[in-house]
N, C-alpha and C positions, 0 to 999 in steps of 0.2 A: 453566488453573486459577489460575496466578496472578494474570490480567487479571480475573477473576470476585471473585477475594479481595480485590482492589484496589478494584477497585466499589464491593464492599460493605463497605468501610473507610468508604471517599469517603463513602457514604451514609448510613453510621453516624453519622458525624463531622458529618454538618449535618441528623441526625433531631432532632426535637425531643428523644424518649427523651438523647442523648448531652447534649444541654446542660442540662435540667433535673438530671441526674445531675451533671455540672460545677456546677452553681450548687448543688444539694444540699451536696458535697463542700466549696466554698470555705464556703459559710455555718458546717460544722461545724468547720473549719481554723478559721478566721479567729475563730467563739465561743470554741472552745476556745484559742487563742491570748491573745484577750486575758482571759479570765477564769485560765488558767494563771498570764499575767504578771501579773496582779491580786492574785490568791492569794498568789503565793511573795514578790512586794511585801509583803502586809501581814505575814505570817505571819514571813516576815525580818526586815521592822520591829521587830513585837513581841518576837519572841525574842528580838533584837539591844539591842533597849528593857531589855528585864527581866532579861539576861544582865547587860548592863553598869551597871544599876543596882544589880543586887547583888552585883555586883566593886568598883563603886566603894565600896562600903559597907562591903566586908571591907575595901578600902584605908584607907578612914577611920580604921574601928576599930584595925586595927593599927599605923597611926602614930599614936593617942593613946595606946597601950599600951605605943608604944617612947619615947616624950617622955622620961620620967624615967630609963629606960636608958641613951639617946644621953647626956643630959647629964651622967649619972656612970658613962660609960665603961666601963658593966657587959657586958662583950661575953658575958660566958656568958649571961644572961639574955635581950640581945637576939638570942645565937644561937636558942637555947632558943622563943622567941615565933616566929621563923621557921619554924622546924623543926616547930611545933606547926599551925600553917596553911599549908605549902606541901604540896604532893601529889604524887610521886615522876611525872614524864609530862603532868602537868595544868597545875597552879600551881605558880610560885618566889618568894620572896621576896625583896628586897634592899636593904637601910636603908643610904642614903646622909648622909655627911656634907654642908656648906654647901657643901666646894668638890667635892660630886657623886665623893667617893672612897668608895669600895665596903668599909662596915666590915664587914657583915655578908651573905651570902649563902646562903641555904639550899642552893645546889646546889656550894659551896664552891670557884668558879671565878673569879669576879671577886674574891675578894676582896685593896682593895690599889689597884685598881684605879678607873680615872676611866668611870662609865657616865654620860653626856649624853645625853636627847633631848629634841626638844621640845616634850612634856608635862613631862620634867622641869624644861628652861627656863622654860616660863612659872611653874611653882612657886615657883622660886629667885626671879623678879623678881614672887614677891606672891600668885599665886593659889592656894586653897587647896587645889585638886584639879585633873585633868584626866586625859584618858586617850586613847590614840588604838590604831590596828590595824594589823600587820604581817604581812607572808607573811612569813617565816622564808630563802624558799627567795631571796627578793630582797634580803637585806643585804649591803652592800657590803661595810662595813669586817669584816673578820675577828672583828674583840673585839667588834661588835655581834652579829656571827651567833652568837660563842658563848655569849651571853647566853638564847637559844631555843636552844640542844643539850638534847638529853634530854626533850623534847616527842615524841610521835608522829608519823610520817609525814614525808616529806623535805621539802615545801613544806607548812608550818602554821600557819594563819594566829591572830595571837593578840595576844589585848588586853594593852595596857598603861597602868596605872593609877598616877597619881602623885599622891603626897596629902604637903603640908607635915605635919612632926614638927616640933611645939611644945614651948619650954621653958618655964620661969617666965618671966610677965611677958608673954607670949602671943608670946615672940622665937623665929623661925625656927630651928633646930638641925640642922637633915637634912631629907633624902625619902626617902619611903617607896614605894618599887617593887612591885606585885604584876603578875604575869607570870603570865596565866589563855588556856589555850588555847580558841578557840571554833570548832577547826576540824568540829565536832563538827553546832554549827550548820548550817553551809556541807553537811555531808553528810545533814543531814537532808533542806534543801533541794533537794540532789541526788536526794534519794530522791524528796520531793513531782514533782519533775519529772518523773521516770521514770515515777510512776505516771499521771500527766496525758498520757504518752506514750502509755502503757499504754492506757490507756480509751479516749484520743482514739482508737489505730486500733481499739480493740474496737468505739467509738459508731459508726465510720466501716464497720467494716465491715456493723454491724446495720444502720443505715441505706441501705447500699450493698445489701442484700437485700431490705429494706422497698421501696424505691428501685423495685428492680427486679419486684415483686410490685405497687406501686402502679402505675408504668408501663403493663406489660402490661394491667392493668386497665382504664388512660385509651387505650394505644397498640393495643392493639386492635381498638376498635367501631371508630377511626379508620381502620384498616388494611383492615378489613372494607368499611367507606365507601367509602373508596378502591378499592379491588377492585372493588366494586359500580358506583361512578360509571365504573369503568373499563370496566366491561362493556356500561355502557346507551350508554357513549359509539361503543362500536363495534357496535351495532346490537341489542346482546341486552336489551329491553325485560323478559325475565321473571327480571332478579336481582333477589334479594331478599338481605338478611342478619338474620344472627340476632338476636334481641333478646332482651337476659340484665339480667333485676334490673329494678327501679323509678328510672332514674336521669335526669339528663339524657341519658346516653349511648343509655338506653331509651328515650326520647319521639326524639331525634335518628333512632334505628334503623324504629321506628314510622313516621316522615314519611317516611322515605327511600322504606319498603315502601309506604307509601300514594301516594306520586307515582309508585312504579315499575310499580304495579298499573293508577293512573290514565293514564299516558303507556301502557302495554299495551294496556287497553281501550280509548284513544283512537283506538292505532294499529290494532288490530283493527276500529275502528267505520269508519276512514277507508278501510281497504282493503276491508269488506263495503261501505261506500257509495259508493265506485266502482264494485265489482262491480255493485251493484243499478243505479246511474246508467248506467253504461254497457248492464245488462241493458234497463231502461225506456227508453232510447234507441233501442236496437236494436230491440225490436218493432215499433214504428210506420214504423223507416226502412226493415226488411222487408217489412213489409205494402205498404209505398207502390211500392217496389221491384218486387214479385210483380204488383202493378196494372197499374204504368206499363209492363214487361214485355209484361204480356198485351195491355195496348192496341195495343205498339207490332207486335207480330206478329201482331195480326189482321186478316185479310185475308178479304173486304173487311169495314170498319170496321162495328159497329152503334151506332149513333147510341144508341140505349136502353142498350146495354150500358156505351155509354162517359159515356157523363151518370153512371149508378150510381159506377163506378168512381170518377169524378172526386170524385162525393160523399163517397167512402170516404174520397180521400186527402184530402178537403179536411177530414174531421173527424181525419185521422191528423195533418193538420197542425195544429189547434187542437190536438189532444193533446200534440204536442209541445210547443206554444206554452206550456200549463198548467204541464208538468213541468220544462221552463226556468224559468219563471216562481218555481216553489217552488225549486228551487234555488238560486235567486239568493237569494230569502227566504231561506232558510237559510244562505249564505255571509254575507249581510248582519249575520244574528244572532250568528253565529262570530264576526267581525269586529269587533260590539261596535256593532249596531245603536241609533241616537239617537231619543229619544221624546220628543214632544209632547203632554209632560202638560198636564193642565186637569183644573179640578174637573166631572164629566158626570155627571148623571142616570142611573145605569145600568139603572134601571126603565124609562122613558124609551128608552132603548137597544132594551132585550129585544122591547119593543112594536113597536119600528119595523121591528126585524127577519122577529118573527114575521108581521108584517101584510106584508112582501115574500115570505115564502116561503109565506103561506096559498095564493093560486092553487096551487103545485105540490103542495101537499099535496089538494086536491082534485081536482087533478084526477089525483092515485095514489089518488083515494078512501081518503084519511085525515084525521079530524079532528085539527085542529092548533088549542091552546088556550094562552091563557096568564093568569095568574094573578099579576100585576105592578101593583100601583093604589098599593103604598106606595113615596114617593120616596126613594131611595136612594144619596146620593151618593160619590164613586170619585174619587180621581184617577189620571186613565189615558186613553189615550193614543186618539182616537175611533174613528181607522179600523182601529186594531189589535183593540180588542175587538168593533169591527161582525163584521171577518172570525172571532175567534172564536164570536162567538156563531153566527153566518150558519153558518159549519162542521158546529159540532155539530147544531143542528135541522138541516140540510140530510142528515146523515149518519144522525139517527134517520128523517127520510121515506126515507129513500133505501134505507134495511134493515128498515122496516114494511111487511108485507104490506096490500093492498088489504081495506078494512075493518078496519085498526088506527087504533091511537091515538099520538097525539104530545102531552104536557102540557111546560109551562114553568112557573116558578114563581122567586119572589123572595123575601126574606126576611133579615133581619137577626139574625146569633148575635153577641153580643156584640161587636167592634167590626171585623167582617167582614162584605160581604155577600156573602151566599149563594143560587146560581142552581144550579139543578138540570134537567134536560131528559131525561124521562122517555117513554120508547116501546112498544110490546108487540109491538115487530120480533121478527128471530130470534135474537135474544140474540147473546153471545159465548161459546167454550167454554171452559171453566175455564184451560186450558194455555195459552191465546194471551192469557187478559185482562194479563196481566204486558209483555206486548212491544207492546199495541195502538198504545204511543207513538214506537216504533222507527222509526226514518226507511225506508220503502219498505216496512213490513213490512203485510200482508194476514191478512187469515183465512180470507179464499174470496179467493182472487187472480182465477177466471172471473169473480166475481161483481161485484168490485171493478173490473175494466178495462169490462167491460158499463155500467157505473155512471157510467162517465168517469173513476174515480177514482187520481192519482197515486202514494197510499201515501205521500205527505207530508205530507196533511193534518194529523191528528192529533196530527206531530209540532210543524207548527207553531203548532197552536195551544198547545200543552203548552209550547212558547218563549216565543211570547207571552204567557201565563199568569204565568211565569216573571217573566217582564220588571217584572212590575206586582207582583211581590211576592207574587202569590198562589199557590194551589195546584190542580190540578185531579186528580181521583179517575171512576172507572169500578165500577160494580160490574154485575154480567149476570145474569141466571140461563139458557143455552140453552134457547132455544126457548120464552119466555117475555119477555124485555124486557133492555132495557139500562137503565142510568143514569149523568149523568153530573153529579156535582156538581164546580162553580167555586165556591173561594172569593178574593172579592179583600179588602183592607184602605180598610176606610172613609178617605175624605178628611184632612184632620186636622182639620178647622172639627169634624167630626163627629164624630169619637173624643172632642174635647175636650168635646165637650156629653154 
């Protein structure tokens, strides 16, 4: 069990399903990453911006309100102004003298005392404001740390604002201290975080669900495929898989079943045309067989009997010779048989034909006509359409009774021409006009070996037909006539006129 579970780790782990899910997963890490870090950027920024713009602005004000204090030494009043703007946890106030001695303090701790830093150095040497930020929890000196006691929370981080206190005559007198906690900021930010944490696994997880509903969707037909092609690989030509929706995944499933259908029928058509090849084989090497037999055991010999005989095998031998012969035609065409096209007359053609098979048709006492005077040019291949045309009339004398008719005729439909070979034989029966072009297949099988004929005829002409781009059709009525209309595709000289 455990070797099975290990597998199917192994094989998770290098499915496509596992890495699209990986690359899913980083894409929404890595957005939400940097648009988190984007966000608590600006949003710190600005609050950090607007926070201490209006700390420094209460700094301001209150050292031009302590000016006239400081310089006469009014400690109640500029107690009184401190007390009025600091905030018991929040903000302190603390109004320095020039040498940075602590006259006044809202939180009444420093006062007496020397507070230096350096926002308040650079005031002392000239500038009129400044301000900087402290964690509380990281002051070294003792009397700096006790200057943040009585703030919130044990590490708090907090602004400080130093703004020059002006006398008459626009001369330096003090600094003015406001001591404004913003640790308040920092835990907003801590909030915005959490909640970006928040959502990020919330989006990760919807997506990890999506993820996994989309997959199944694309990992599927694939799966199905796979199964499929695994099955034709090891000999089972009849799988098929299912096909779900209008998708690519649906046209993919479609070809699959249409190749598996078509490699089916092929294989079914190759092992029926064995059977039949090997069946039309065998008769003739039987009969020759059963001959050569009888001659060789009769005692004594008859010269009459054995001339017949001889006869027999000598047509069993041309028989055979025919049915090699179409076979090879037909390997040939499998294979991807090479034509020599030329623009030909195919009126021209018909004529020449029918005037070679007119002796046999008279002398089956049947007339044989044709009806071909308009020129008709084809490109296509000579001796290929000699043999089909030669085929089909030979095939309508061959199945008209003595005193029937055989008609030809030519004819152009728009940029096709069209041959038709018409008979008032004994027809074909409705259930076999469908298979007439199946390699070995008969309709009277005594009648057709009587005849001489292979059962490959028809198919090769329907190949040849093929070859030339055109199409051929059969229609019958038993015991009435056949018909068999060719159409091939005019030249191009002649399409284009």
């Amino acid at each position: 069990m455990a070797t099975i579970s290990l597998t199917r780790i192994k094989a998770f782990i290098h499915s496509i399903r596992w890495k699209i899910t990986v690359a899913y997963l980083l894409i929404i890490v890595v957005a939400f990453c940097v648009i988190g870090y984007s966000l608590i950027q600006l949003v710190g920024e600005y609050l950090f911006t607007q926070r201490t713009a209006d700390d420094q602005r209460i700094a301001n004000d209150l050292a031009k309100n302590c000016g006239d204090y400081l310089v006469a030494f009014d400690a109640r009043s500029l107690y009184d102004t401190a007390m009025d703007n600091a905030t018991t946890g929040q903000t302190r106030v603390l109004v320095l003298d020039k040498l940075c001695t602590v006259q006044v303090d809202s939180d009444s701790r420093l006062n007496g005392r020397r507070f230096i830093t350096a926002e308040v150095e650079r005031v002392i040497n000239g500038a009129d404001s400044d301000y900087g930020f402290y964690d509380t929890g990281s002051a070294v000196k003792p009397w700096f740390r006790a200057a943040f006691n009585g703030f919130s929370g044990v590490n708090v981080m907090t602004g400080l604002y130093a703004s020059a206190i002006r006398g008459p005559g626009d001369e330096l007198v003090g600094v003015l201290v406001y001591l404004s906690g913003v640790q308040e900021i920092y835990e907003s930010l801590r909030d915005i975080q959490l909640k970006i944490l928040i959502w990020l696994i919330i989006v990760a997880a919807a997506v990890m669900v999506v993820n996994a509903m989309v997959l199944r969707t694309v990992t599927r037909p694939i799966g199905e495929l796979n199964t499929g092609i695994s099955r034709m690989s090891q000999g089972d030509l009849s799988a098929r898989v299912v096909v779900r929706g209008n998708n690519e995944f649906a046209s993919l499933a479609k070809a699959f079943n249409s190749m598996s259908e078509r490699l089916e029928q092929l294989d079914k058509s190759r092992s029926q045309f064995v059977s039949n090849a090997s069946h039309e084989l065998k008769t003739p090497l039987s009969t020759m067989k059963i001959l050569i037999e009888t001659l060789m055991y009769q005692e004594p010999l008859d010269p009459g009997m054995a001339k017949e005989f001889l006869g027999d095998i000598n047509q069993e031998i041309d028989r055979l010779n025919r049915i090699v012969s179409d076979l090879l035609t037909l390997v040939s065409i499998d294979n991807g048989m090479k034509m020599n096209l030329s623009e030909l007359d195919i009126g021209a053609l018909l004529q020449e034909q029918v005037k070679r098979l007119t002796p046999l048709a008279r002398e089956n006492g049947i007339e044989l006509d044709c009806s071909a005077k308009e020129s008709v040019e084809v490109d296509g291949d000579t001796l290929k359409l000699q043999q089909v045309i030669y085929n089909i009339i030979d095939n309508a004398i061959k199945y008209t009774p003595r005193g029937g008719e055989v008609h030809c005729t030519l004819s152009r439909t728009g940029k096709k021409a069209v041959i038709k070979v018409s008979d008032t034989g004994v027809g074909i029966p409705e259930s076999d006009l469908p298979h007439i072009f199946d390699r070995f297949y008969r309709v009277d099988k005594a009648r057709s070996r009587e005849t001489g004929g292979t059962g490959l005829g028809l198919s090769i002409v329907k190949q040849f037909v093929l070859l030339h781009g055109g199409t051929i059709d059969a229609a019958s009525t038993f015991g009435k006539g056949t018909t068999f209309t060719i159409e091939l595709p005019l030249s191009g000289k002649r399409q284009e006129d």
